[in-house]
C-alpha positions as CSV (number, residue, x, y, z in Angstrom):
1,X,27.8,-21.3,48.3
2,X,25.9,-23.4,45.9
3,X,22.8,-22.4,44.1
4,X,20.3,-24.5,42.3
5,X,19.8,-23.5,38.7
6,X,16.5,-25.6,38.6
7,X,13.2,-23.3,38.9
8,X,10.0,-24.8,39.6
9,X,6.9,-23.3,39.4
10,X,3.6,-24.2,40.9
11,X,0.3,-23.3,39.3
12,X,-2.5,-23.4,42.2
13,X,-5.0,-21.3,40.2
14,X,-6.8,-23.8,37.9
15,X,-8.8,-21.0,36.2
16,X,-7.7,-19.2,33.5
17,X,-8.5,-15.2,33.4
18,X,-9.9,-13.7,30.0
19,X,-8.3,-10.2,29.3
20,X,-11.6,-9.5,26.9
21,X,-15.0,-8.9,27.4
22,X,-17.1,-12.0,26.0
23,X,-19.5,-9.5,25.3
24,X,-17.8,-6.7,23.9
25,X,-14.6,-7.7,22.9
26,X,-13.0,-4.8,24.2
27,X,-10.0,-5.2,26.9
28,X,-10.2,-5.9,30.4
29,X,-8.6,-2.9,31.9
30,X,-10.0,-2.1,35.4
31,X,-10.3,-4.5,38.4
32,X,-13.5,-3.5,38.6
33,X,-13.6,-5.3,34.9
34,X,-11.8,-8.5,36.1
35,X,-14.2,-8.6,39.3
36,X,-17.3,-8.5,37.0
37,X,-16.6,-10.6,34.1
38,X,-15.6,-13.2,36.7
39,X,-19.1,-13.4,38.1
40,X,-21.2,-12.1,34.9
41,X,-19.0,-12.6,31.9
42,X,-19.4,-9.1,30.8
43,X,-16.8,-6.0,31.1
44,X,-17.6,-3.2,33.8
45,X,-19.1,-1.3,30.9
46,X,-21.5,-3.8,29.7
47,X,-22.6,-4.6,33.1
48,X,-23.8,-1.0,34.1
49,X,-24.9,-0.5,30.5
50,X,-27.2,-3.7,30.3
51,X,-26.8,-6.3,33.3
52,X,-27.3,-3.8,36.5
53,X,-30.4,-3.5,35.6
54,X,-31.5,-6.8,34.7
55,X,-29.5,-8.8,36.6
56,X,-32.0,-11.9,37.4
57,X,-32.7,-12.2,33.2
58,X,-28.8,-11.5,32.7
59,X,-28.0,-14.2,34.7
60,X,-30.9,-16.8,33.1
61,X,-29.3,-16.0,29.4
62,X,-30.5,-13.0,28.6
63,X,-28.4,-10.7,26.1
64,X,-29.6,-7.5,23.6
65,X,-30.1,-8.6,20.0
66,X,-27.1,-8.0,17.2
67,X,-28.4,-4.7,16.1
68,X,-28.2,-2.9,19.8
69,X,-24.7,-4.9,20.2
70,X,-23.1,-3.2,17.2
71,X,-24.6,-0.3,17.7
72,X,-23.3,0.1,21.6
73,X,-19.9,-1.1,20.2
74,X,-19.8,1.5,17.4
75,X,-20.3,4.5,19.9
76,X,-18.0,3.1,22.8
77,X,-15.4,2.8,19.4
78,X,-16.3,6.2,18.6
79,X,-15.9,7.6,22.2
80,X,-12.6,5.8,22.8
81,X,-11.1,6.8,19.5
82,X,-12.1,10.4,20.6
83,X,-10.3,9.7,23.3
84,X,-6.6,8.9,22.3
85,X,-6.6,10.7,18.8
86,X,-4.2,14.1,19.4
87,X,-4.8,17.1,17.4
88,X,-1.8,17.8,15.3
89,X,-0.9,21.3,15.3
């Protein structure tokens, strides 16, 4: 029996996932984070934190100024490092 070394491999998805937030610029872990940023751009975080509730203005541009954005980054930083840091005993 004879089999073909050759491999070919067919790309039907044209678009291209993004494993960050655009918003953020923390990973895309979740489905629920890849559902989301595919229709709002934004991490499942971000949207509950600022689009849920503003959905219409999120969707015509609207986005919190620097200040709020580092500041929201800082603590979800913050909580995360929290998070995986062990106390050594």
């Amino acid at each position: 029996m004879f089999i073909s070394p050759k491999l070919q491999i067919i790309d039907r998805v044209n678009k291209k996932s993004d494993f960050f937030c655009a918003f953020c610029g923390f990973p895309l872990v979740t489905m629920d984070d890849f559902k989301i940023n595919e229709k709002n751009e934004c991490c499942y975080e971000c949207y509950q934190t600022y689009a849920e509730s503003r959905i219409k203005e999120w969707n015509e541009g609207w986005r919190p100024d620097k200040t709020r954005l580092e500041e929201y980054i800082y603590l979800r930083k913050k909580m995360y490092f929290k998070i995986i840091t062990f106390e050594e005993k």
